[in-house]
Structure formats: C-alpha cells, structure tokens
N, C-alpha and C positions, 0 to 999 in steps of 0.2 A: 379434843374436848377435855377440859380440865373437871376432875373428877369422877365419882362413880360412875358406870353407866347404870341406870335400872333396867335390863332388858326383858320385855314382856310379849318377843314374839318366837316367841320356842315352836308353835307348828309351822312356821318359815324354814326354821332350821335353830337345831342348839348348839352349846358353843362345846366343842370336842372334851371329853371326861382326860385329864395329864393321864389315868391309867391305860386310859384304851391308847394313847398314844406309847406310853412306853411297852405295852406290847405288841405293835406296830414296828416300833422302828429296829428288832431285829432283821424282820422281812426286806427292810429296805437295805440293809451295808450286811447280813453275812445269809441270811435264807431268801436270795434272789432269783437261784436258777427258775427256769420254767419250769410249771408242776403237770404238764402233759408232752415232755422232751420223749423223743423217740427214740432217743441213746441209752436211757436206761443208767444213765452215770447216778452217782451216789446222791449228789444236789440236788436232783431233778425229782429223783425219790423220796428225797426226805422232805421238800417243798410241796409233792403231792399230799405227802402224811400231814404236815401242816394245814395244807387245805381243806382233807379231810377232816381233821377235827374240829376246824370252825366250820364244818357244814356241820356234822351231828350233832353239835351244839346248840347252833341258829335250828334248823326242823325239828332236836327235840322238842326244846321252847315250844313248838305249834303243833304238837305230839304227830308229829311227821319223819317217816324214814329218810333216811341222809340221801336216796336217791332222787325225791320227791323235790328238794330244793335245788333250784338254778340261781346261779348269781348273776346278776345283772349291775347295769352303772345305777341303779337308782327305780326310783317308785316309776318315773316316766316311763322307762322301757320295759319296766315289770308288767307295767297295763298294756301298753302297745306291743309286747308279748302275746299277752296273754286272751287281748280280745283281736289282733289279728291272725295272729296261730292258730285260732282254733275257728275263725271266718274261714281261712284260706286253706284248712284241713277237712271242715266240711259243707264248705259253700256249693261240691259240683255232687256232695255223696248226700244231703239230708235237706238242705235247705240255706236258703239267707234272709232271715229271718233273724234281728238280732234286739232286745230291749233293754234300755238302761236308765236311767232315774235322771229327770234334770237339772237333779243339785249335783252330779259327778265332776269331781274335778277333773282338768283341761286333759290329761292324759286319755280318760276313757273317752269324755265328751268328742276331743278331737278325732280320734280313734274311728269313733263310730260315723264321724261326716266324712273319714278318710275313705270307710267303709262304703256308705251310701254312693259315693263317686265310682267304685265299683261296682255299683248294679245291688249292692245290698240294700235294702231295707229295713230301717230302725226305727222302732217305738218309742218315746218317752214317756215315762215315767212321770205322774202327777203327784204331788210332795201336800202335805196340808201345812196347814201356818206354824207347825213346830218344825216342820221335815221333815216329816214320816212320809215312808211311801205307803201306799194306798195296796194292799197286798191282793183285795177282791179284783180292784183293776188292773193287776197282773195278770192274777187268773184269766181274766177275760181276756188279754190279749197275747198269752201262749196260743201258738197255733201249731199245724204238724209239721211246718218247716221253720219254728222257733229251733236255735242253734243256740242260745248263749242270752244267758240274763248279766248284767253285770251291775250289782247295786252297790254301791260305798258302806264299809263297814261302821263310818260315823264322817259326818260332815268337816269338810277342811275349815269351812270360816264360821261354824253358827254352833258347830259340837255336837249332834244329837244323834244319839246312836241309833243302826237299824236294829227290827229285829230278822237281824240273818239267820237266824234258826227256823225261824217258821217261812223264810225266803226259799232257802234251800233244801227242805221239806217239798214245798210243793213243787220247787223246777225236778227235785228227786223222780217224785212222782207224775212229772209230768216228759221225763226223761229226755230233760232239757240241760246244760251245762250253767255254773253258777260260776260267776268269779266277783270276789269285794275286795275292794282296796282297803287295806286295814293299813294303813301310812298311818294312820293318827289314830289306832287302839291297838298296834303291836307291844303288847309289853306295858298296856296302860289298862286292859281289857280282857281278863280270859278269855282266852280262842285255841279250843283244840280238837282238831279235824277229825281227831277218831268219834265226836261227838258232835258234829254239826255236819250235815250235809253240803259240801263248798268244794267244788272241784279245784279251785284258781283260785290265791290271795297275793296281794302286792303285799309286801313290804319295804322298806327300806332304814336306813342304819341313822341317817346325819337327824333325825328326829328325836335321836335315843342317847344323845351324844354321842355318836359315832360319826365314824369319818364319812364327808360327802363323796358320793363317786361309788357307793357300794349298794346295791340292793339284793333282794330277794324276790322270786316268782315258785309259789308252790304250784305243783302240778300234782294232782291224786292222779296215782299209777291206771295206769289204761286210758286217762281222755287224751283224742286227740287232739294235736298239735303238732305244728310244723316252725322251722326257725323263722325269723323274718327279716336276716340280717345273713347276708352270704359271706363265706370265708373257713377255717378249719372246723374243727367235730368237736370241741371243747363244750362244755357242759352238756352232756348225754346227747352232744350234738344239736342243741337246741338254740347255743349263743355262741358264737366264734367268737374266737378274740382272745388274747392270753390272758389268762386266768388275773386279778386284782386281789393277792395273796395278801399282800398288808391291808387292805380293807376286810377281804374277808375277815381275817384276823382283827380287826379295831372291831369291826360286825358285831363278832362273836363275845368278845369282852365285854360292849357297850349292853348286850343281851345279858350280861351273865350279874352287871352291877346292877340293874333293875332291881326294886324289892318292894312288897306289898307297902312298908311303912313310909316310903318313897312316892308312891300313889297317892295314899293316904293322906299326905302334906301337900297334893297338887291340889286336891279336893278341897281340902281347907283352906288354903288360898284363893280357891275359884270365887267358894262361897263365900269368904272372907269380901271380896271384892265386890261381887254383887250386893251384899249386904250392905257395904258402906254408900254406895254408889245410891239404891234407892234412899240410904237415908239423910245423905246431904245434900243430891242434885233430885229438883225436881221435872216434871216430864221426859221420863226415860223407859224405853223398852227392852225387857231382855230376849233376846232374837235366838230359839230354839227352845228346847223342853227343858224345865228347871230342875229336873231329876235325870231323865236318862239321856247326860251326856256326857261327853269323856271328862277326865278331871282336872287335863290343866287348860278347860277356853271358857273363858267367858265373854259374851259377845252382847254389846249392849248400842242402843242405837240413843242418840241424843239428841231431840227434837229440835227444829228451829238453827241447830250448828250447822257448819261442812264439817265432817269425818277430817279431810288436809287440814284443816285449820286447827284442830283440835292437835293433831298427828304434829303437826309443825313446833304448835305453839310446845307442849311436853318433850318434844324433841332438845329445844331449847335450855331446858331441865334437865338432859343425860335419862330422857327416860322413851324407849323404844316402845312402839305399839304399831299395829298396820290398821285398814281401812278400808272401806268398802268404796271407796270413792273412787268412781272414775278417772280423776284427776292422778292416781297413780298408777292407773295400768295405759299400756300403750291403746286401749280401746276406748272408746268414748263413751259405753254401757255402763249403766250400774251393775252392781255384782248380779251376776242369773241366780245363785242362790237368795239374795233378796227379793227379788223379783218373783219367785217360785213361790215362797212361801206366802207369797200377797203381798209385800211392801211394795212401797211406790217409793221412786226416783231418791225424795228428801229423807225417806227412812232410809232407804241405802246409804246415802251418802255423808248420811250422820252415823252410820258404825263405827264403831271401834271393836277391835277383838283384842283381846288381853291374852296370852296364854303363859303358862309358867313352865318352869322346870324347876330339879333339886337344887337350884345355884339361887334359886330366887326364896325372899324371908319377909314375913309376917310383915316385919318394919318396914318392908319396901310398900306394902298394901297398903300401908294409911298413908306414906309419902304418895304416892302415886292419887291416891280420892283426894286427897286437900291440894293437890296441886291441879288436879282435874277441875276441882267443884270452882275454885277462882280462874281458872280458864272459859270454863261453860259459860259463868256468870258472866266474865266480859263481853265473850265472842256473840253473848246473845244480845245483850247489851245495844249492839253497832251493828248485829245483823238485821237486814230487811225481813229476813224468814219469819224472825220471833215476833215483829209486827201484827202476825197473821192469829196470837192467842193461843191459846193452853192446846192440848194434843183433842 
C-alpha cells in the first residue's frame, strides 16, 4: 500500500518500540544459554541474572515481589493459568463454584465453558449499558463453594474500566480468590497490589509495544494454584517450557518507556476523536462510559452503516480500525460485549473502535473524522438501513 499507514488499532496489538528491540537482540546471537541449565556453566548463570532483572522490573511496575510474576506466552495463557490453576487446585478442596462478567474477553470467557465441561459451575456476570458490572449482584451470587471471581480490569472493545477495588474488597471479605485481566490498563492505569485486593492479573507485553509471545500472570504468594501445562519446573514450577529471555527482556524495556505524559497524549487523542466525530457525523453512539475509560479506545457505533464497510472503505485510505461486525470474526455473532450492554444486532455491527498509541498524532485525528464523515455519508446514502430514519 503506497503511503502512510494510519494505524488505530493498538489494543489488537502495537507495532514493537526499535528500543525494546535493540535490547532484545543481545538475548538472541550472544545471552542465549538456557537460564535454568542444570550445569551451572557461566552462560546459563548469567542468562538466569538477565532474567531476573526483567522479572523485578515487570512486578515492580505492579508493586509485586519478583517471585509473584510468572511469564507466560501472552494475556491467553496468563488467563487460562490463572482461572484453571486455581479451578483444578481447589475444585476437590473448597468448591467449583466459579463467576465472571460477560463482557470477558475470549481467554477467560472460554476458560470458564472449558471449566463447566468439567462439572464446574459458572455464574455470569450482568454489565449495565456502560459495562459496569453490577457489584450488589455479585454479592448475591458468592456462595461457600464460590472459588474464583474473575472480572476484566477494563473492557477490550468499549474501554470502561471496572472498579476492581471495591471488586476485590468484597471477594477479600468474602474469602473468595479475585483475578482481572489488566491486558488493556497495564501501564495505561495505576494498579499496585500492595493496594487493591487482587490475587491474579494478566498481563501481557505486545500491547505496550513490546514483543508478542511474552506475557505476565501475577500470583499473590499463598493462593493456590497448580500448572496447567505438563513438562519441567521452570517458572516456580508453575509454566514448563524454557524460559523466552529476549521477550522477557523486550517486556521489561516496553514497561520501563511507559510515562504519565505518554498517557496523557492517548487521552487527548481519545477525546480528540470523539469530539470531532459527534460534531461532523450525525447519529452516532459512543459505546461505554465517557469518563472512566482507559485512554487510548474510543468506541463509537454509527447508525444505519455495517462496521465492514466502514472498516474496508478507510482501509482503502492506509488507515486501520477493527469492528464489531460479525462479518470479521469466524463467528456469525455480534460482539457479546455489544450485546451485554443492550445493543442490538445493527448497533453492533456498526462499531468501530479506534484505539491509539505513542506513534499516533493529533493530525492523524482530523485526517481520519473527515475521511470517516465522507464515508458515513455515502455508505448511508446506498444503504437500506438509513431507509429506516434517525436513531
């Protein structure tokens, strides 16, 4: 494709920071060895020291002890960790008994029907027209063989964040296990464990421009869990498999170029967009809370369009966005978090979610709305939907 790209889907994945990569690619051509060799030789030792300091790194960040963090390939296996570890560790001692919100993305969601196929039993979680979950109808559905809450620390496709402090308060006091996937407020979001009650948080790296293939699973010392993946003892025994020393290491870098002022600019681009958006396109919704969400998604649904068509026609323009449209997942469903919230079908499938990162600029905001607002207007134009009249 000949010129720019605009890319505006950074919670899919962002595109690798050149730093994190050039302190990456020692680990590849001379700190190779394996960092848990049984020989004891010099390389193996000094790749372990490596490893180590991109773990104290990545847990300080989440004021977490360096034993507390496991590495994992990514947010997937960090959740599938993290809610079948601790199923399969107390499913025969306390209960199976397990609840989780039904805007979770696919990781836990799947997780828990992996779960139910086992004889488990899972609750979900009812979301209001922002996302929020419904914290009284938790309460209500803890019981004495509830095992594990697992709520999302901020939605993957609508942005709204929970409040996981007063989540993990009452699973505290309810002496229930808490785990939230913070994939999309690691390092966008202050979160530190010595200050919220949260047994389990995903994380992962390739969101933060870090290399894909690397994740995090914090674990607070004493909850049980078990591995869920057979093979050596490698992370406190918890994940086999040799050690991904150069990602830990990209990990650790992409954590450490993070900065408030860096936020700051995802936010004013959010709002930048949304602003422009209701004031040249008209009939449109913005799909989650206009305040408490993370700072670089803005998720807007465009009445009377398909989401693909919009998706396509801007594609054509070197400019990236995803969609809640059926028409690009292998499922035939509109997104369940559309549907959670109360939209129906054509609100789903007219989303667009925008998200930014530090690579993305002001001037790409107004190219992107003036190129959006002459798309809408056509596609409505020629579509049967806009037949039907204003929202």
């Amino acid at each position: 494709m000949a010129g720019k790209v605009i890319y505006l889907d950074n919670s899919a994945t962002t595109r690798l920071d050149e730093k994190v990569l050039e302190a990456m690619r020692p680990c590849y051509l001379d700190d190779y060895a394996v960092a848990t060799s049984e020989f004891g030789y010099s390389q193996g030792l000094e790749a372990r020291e490596i490893l180590s300091e991109a773990r104290d790194r990545i847990a300080g960040s989440l004021g977490a002890e360096a034993d507390e963090l496991i590495f994992t390939s990514g947010n997937t296996e960090s959740s599938n960790l993290a809610i079948k570890g601790v199923a399969r560790a107390l499913g025969a001692k306390k209960g199976r008994h397990i609840i989780v919100s039904k805007i979770e993305d696919f990781p836990v969601l799947h997780s828990a029907k992996a779960l139910e196929k086992e004889g488990f039993e899972v609750d979900y979680l009812d979301v209001d027209e922002m996302g929020f979950v419904n914290v009284a109808q938790l309460e209500a559905l803890i019981r004495d063989d509830t095992i594990l809450v697992s709520v999302q620390h901020a939605n993957q496709e609508i942005g709204t964040v929970q409040d996981i402090a007063a989540i993990g308060t009452l699973c505290r006091q309810k002496n229930v296990l808490f785990h939230t996937d913070a994939t999309h407020t690691f390092k966008r979001i202050p979160l530190d464990v010595r200050k919220i009650d949260v047994d389990l948080i995903t994380i992962s790296a390739h969101t933060i421009h870090g290399p894909k293939g690397i994740g995090g699973l914090f674990v607070r010392k004493g909850t049980p869990i078990v591995k869920i993946m057979d093979g050596g003892f490698q992370e406190f025994d918890l994940r086999a498999g040799i050690e991904n020393i150069p990602g830990a290491v990209g990990f650790a870098k992409a954590v450490e170029l993070i900065n408030d002022d860096e936020n700051q600019l995802l936010k004013e681009m959010r709002d930048r967009i949304i602003s422009l958006v209701f004031e040249k396109i008209p009939i449109v919704t913005l799909n989650g809370d206009r305040d408490k969400r993370i700072p670089q998604n803005a998720n807007i649904t465009f009445h009377h369009v398909e989401g693909e068509s919009i998706t396509l026609h801007l594609d054509m323009y070197g400019i990236a966005v995803s969609t809640g449209s059926a028409c690009f997942s292998r499922s035939l469903e509109a997104s369940h978090v559309m549907m959670a919230i109360g939209g129906d079908h054509e609100r789903a499938h007219g989303s667009i979610r925008f998200t930014f990162s530090r690579l993305n600029t002001m001037e790409e905001i107004g190219i992107v709305v003036d190129k959006l607002a002459k798309i809408v207007e056509d596609l409505r134009r020629i579509s049967p939907l806009g037949k039907t009249g204003g929202e």
